[in-house]
C-alpha angles and dihedrals in degrees: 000000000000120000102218125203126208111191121184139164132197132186120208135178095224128103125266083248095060104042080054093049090059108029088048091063106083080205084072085070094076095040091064104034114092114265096233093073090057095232108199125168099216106170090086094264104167116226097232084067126123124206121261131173113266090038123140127208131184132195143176117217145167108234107163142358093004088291123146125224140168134232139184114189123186117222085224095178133015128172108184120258084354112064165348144183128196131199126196114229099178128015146075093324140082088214129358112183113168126179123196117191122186115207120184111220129165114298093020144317127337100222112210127182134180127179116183099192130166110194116221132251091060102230097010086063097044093062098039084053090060087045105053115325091079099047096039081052093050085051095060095038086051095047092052095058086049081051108056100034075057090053105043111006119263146217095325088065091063119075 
């Protein structure tokens, strides 16, 4: 069974503050996941919270085909305006581990991500990685990064 990595940055001209504000709302989540996987919070998280470790969120999405599934997944770290990570305990993966780092620079935040997944099933979900779960994957990732250079300007902005 394949660990996978997905690596992705993002430069923003927004404070550190800001990009906290909003990374730190596990609302946000839906807000930048893309509509068609019917992203809902459903464990009465209210939409004024703020992330802390030991926090569990779960969700219900439609990753693939229409189907319905549920995740939890545990805010296991967070340093404030720095970082997050986040570990799924119950969904579509045999291990979900994503990290979320925050960097001030000049003009604005520096966004990092890594996710480290293996998908179940050993050979069955490696090949279903290099069928569909890659490329959906690189979809989200991809319409964050729209997202949030919709939300709050992006690398043309910097010089």
């Amino acid at each position: 069974m394949s660990t996978y990595i997905i690596r992705t940055e993002q430069k923003l001209p927004i404070t550190l503050d800001a990009a906290w504000d909003f990374i730190s709302s596990p609302f946000n989540l839906e807000v930048i996941t893309p509509q068609d996987m019917k992203f809902d919070v459903t464990n009465g998280v209210l939409k004024t919270d703020k992330m802390y470790a030991g926090q569990l969120i779960c969700y219900k999405l439609t990753p693939l085909l229409n189907i319905k599934m549920e995740w939890v997944t545990e805010i296991t770290h967070v340093k404030d305006h720095s970082y997050f990570i986040d570990e799924q305990r119950f969904g579509p993966y045999a291990f979900w581990h994503h990290q979320h780092f925050l960097e001030p620079i000049e003009g604005g935040v520096i966004m990092r991500d890594i996710v480290h997944y293996k998908l179940p099933l050993g050979f069955l979900g490696n090949i279903a990685h290099w069928l569909f779960v890659k490329n959906k994957l690189k979809g989200i990732f991809d319409f964050r990064f729209q997202k949030m250079e919709e939300l709050f300007g992006g690398k043309n902005k910097f010089k």
